[in-house]
Every structure is written in structure tokens, then in C-alpha cells.
KESE-695563 format. One record per residue (C-alpha): residue in one letter; x, z, y. Coordinates in steps of 0.02 Angstrom, whole numbers, always signed. Layout:
% KESE-695563
<site rest="A" c1="X" c3="Z" c2="Y"/>
...
//
This chain:
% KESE-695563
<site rest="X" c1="+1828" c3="+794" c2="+6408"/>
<site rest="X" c1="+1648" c3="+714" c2="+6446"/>
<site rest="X" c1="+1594" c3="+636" c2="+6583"/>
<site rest="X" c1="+1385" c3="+656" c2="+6587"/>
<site rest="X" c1="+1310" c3="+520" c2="+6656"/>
<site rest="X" c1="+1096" c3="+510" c2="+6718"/>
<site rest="X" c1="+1072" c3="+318" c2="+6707"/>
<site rest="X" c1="+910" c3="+255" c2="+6795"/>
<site rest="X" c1="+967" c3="+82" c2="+6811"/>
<site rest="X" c1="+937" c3="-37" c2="+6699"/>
<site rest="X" c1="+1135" c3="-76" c2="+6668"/>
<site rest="X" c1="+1212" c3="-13" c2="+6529"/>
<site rest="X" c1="+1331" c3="+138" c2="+6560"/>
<site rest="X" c1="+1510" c3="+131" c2="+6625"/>
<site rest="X" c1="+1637" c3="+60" c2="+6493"/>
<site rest="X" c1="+1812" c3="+36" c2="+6483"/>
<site rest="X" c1="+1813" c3="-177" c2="+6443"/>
<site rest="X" c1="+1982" c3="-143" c2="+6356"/>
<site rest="X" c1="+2088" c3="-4" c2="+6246"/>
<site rest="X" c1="+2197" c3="+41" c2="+6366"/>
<site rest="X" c1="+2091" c3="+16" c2="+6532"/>
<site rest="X" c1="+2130" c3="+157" c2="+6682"/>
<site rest="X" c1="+1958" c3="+102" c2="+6768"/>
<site rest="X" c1="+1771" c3="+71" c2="+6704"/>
<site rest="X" c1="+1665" c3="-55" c2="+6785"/>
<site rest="X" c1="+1528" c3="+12" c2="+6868"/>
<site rest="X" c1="+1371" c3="-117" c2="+6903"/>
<site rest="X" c1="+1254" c3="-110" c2="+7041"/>
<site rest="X" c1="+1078" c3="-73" c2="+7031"/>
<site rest="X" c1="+967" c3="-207" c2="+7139"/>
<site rest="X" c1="+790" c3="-279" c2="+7099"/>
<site rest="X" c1="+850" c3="-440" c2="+7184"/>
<site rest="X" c1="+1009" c3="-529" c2="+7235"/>
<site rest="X" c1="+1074" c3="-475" c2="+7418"/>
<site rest="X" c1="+1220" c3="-573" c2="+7530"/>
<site rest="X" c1="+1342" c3="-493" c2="+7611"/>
<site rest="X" c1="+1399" c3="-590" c2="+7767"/>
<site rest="X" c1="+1569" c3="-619" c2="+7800"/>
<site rest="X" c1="+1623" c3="-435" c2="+7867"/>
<site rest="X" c1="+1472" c3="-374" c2="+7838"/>
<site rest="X" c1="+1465" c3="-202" c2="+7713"/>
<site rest="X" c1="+1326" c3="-134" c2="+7640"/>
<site rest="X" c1="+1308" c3="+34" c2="+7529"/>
<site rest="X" c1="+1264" c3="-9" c2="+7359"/>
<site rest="X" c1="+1155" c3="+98" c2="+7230"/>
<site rest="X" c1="+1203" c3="+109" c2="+7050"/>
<site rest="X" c1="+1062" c3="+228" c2="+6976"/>
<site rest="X" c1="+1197" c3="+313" c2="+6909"/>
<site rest="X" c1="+1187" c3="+512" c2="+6921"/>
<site rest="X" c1="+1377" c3="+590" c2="+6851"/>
<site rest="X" c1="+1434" c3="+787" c2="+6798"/>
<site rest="X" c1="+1636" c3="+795" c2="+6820"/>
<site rest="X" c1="+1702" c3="+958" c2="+6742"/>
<site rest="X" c1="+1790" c3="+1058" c2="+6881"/>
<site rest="X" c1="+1970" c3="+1008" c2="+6911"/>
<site rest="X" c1="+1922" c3="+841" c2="+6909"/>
<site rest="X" c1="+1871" c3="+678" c2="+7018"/>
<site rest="X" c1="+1809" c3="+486" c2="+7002"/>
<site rest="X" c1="+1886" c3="+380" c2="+7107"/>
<site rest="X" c1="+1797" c3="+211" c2="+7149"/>
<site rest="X" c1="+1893" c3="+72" c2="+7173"/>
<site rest="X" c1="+1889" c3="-120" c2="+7217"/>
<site rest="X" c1="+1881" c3="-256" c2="+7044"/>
<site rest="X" c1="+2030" c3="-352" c2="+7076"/>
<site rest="X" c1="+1957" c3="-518" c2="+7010"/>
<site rest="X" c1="+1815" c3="-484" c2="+7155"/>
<site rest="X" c1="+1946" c3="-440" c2="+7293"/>
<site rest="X" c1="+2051" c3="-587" c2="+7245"/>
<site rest="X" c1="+1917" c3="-731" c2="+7225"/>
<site rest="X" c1="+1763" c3="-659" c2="+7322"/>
<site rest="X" c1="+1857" c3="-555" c2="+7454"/>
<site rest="X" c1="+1731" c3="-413" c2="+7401"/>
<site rest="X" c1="+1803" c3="-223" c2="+7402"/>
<site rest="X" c1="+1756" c3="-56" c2="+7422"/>
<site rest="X" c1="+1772" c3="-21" c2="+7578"/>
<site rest="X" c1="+1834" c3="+174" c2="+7571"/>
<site rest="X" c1="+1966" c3="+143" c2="+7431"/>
<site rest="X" c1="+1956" c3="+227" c2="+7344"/>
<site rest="X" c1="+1811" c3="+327" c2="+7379"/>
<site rest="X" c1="+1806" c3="+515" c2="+7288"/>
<site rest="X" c1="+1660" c3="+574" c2="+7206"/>
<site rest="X" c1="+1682" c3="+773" c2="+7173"/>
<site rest="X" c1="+1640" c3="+871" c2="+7037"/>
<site rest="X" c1="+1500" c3="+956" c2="+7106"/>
<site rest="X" c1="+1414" c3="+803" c2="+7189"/>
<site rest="X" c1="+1264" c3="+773" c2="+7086"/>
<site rest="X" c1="+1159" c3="+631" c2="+7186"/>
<site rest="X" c1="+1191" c3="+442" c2="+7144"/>
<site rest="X" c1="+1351" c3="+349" c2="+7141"/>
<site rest="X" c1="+1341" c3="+225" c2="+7289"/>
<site rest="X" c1="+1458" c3="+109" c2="+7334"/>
<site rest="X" c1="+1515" c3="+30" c2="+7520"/>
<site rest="X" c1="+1565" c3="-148" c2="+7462"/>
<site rest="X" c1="+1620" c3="-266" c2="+7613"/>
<site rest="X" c1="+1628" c3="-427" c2="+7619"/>
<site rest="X" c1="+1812" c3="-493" c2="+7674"/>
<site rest="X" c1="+1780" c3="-677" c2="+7644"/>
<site rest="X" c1="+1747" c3="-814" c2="+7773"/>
<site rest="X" c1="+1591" c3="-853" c2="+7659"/>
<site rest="X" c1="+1427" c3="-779" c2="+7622"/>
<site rest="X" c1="+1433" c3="-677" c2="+7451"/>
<site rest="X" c1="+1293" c3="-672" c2="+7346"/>
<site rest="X" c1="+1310" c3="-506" c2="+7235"/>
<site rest="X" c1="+1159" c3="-519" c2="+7081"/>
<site rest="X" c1="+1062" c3="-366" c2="+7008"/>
<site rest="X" c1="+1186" c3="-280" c2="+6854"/>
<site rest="X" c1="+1352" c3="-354" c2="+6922"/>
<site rest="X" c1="+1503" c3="-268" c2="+6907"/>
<site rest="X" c1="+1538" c3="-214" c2="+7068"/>
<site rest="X" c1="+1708" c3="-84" c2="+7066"/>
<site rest="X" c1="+1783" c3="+29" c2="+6947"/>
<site rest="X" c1="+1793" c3="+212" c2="+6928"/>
<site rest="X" c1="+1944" c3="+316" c2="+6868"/>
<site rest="X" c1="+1932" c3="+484" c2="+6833"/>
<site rest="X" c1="+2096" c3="+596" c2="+6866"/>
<site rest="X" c1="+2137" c3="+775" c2="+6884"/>
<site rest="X" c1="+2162" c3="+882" c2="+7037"/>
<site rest="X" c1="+2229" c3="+1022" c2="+7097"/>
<site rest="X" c1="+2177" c3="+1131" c2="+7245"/>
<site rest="X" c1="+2329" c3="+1218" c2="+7303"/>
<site rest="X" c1="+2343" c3="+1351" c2="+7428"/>
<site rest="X" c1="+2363" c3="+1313" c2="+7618"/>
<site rest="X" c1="+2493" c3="+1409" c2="+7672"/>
<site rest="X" c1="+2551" c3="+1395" c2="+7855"/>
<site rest="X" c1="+2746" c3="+1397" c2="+7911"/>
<site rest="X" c1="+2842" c3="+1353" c2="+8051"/>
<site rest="X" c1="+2969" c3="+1269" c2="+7970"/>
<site rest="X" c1="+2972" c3="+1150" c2="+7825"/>
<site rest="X" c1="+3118" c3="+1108" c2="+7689"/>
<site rest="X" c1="+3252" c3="+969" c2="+7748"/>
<site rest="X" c1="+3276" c3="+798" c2="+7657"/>
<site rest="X" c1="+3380" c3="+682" c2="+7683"/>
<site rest="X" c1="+3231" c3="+560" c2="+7723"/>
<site rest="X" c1="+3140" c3="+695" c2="+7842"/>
<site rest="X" c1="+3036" c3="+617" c2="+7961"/>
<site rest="X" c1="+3078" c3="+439" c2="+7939"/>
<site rest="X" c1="+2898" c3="+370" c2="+7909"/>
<site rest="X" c1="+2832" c3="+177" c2="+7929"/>
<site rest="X" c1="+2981" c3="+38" c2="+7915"/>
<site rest="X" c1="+3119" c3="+180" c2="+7930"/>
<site rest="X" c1="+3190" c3="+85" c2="+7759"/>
<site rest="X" c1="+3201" c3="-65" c2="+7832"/>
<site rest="X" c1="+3130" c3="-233" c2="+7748"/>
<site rest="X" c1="+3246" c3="-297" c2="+7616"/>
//
């Protein structure tokens, strides 16, 4: 599979920083440093411009050394980015922290992952299969 990327940043293109990474960092595309206020969220460009063959998606999701130190994420995680989008890849990054966060031009803002999909066909019924779970939804397994 390839994944065709348009790259009018001037970042290098996504990468994989190790053999058996799920995610590639993707870096931001700024002519100058911007803050993010505590909650505040901001989109993000990237200059990056991507062709997914059909059947597929990128998912964008938070850096979990960001997250964890900075209290920066992406906000819609993960966001989707469908095959047959073809303007740039922005990103919603919010700022979680009690602190100002200063994010610099070429950082490495999130990660994509690209995965398969399906499209199945919506069928509508009155009834639906039993379980033994059925419709036992948030907490019904209790905490321990």
C-alpha cells in the first residue's frame, strides 16, 4: 500500500521513529511559535496534502509524551481523515494544562495511524440478537 503525501511545509514527511511503531508523528506547520492557553484549542496546519486508497482511513491521535507532560491533545481523538478528503491535514490540539503551552514551528504535534474499514450495509430490524450482556452499558460490571 502507499500513502501519497503533497508536503508544502517545510517538515520532513511523516515517519514511523521506530520498527514496529502503529503511529507516525505528524509536525505542525507555523512561521512562528503560538501559545495555547490553558483550555484554549486551536486548529493547527501541517501543509500536508494525503491520497488514502479506498477502504482505508488515518486516524490522528494525541503524542502521549505531549498529553502526559504538556497536557496537549487532539481534541477530536481521534479525528478521521477519509480517503477521498484531499485538502490539508489540520489538527485541533487543546491545551489541558493549568499553564500556557508554547508549541514551536516543525514540532511533533500527534500521530497518524492508518487502518482499514469496512462500510457495511444498514439494514433496519425490529429486533436484535440476545446476549447474555444485552443492554447492560456504563458500570453494569461493576468496579473490581
Amino acid at each position: 500500500m502507499q500513502l501519497k503525501i503533497i508536503n508544502k511545509s517545510n517538515n520532513p514527511l511523516p515517519r514511523y521513529e521506530s520498527e514496529q511503531a502503529a503511529g507516525m508523528d505528524i509536525r505542525c506547520h507555523l512561521s512562528e511559535e503560538i501559545t495555547l492557553q490553558p483550555m484554549e484549542r486551536r486548529l493547527l496546519p501541517t501543509g500536508l496534502f494525503i491520497e488514502l486508497p479506498q477502504g482505508y482511513e488515518a486516524q490522528i491521535r494525541p503524542r502521549s509524551g505531549l498529553a502526559l507532560k504538556r497536557g496537549l491533545t487532539v481534541l477530536n481523538s481521534p479525528g478521521t481523515i477519509d480517503a477521498d478528503y484531499r485538502g490539508e491535514v489540520g489538527i485541533i490540539l487543546i491545551n489541558l494544562s493549568n499553564e500556557p503551552q508554547t508549541i514551536a514551528p516543525g514540532e511533533r504535534i500527534c500521530q497518524m495511524v492508518i487502518a482499514r474499514h469496512e462500510q457495511p450495509e444498514v439494514v433496519e430490524v425490529e429486533v436484535l440478537s440476545d446476549t447474555e450482556r444485552g443492554a447492560g452499558g456504563f458500570g453494569h460490571s461493576g468496579v473490581k
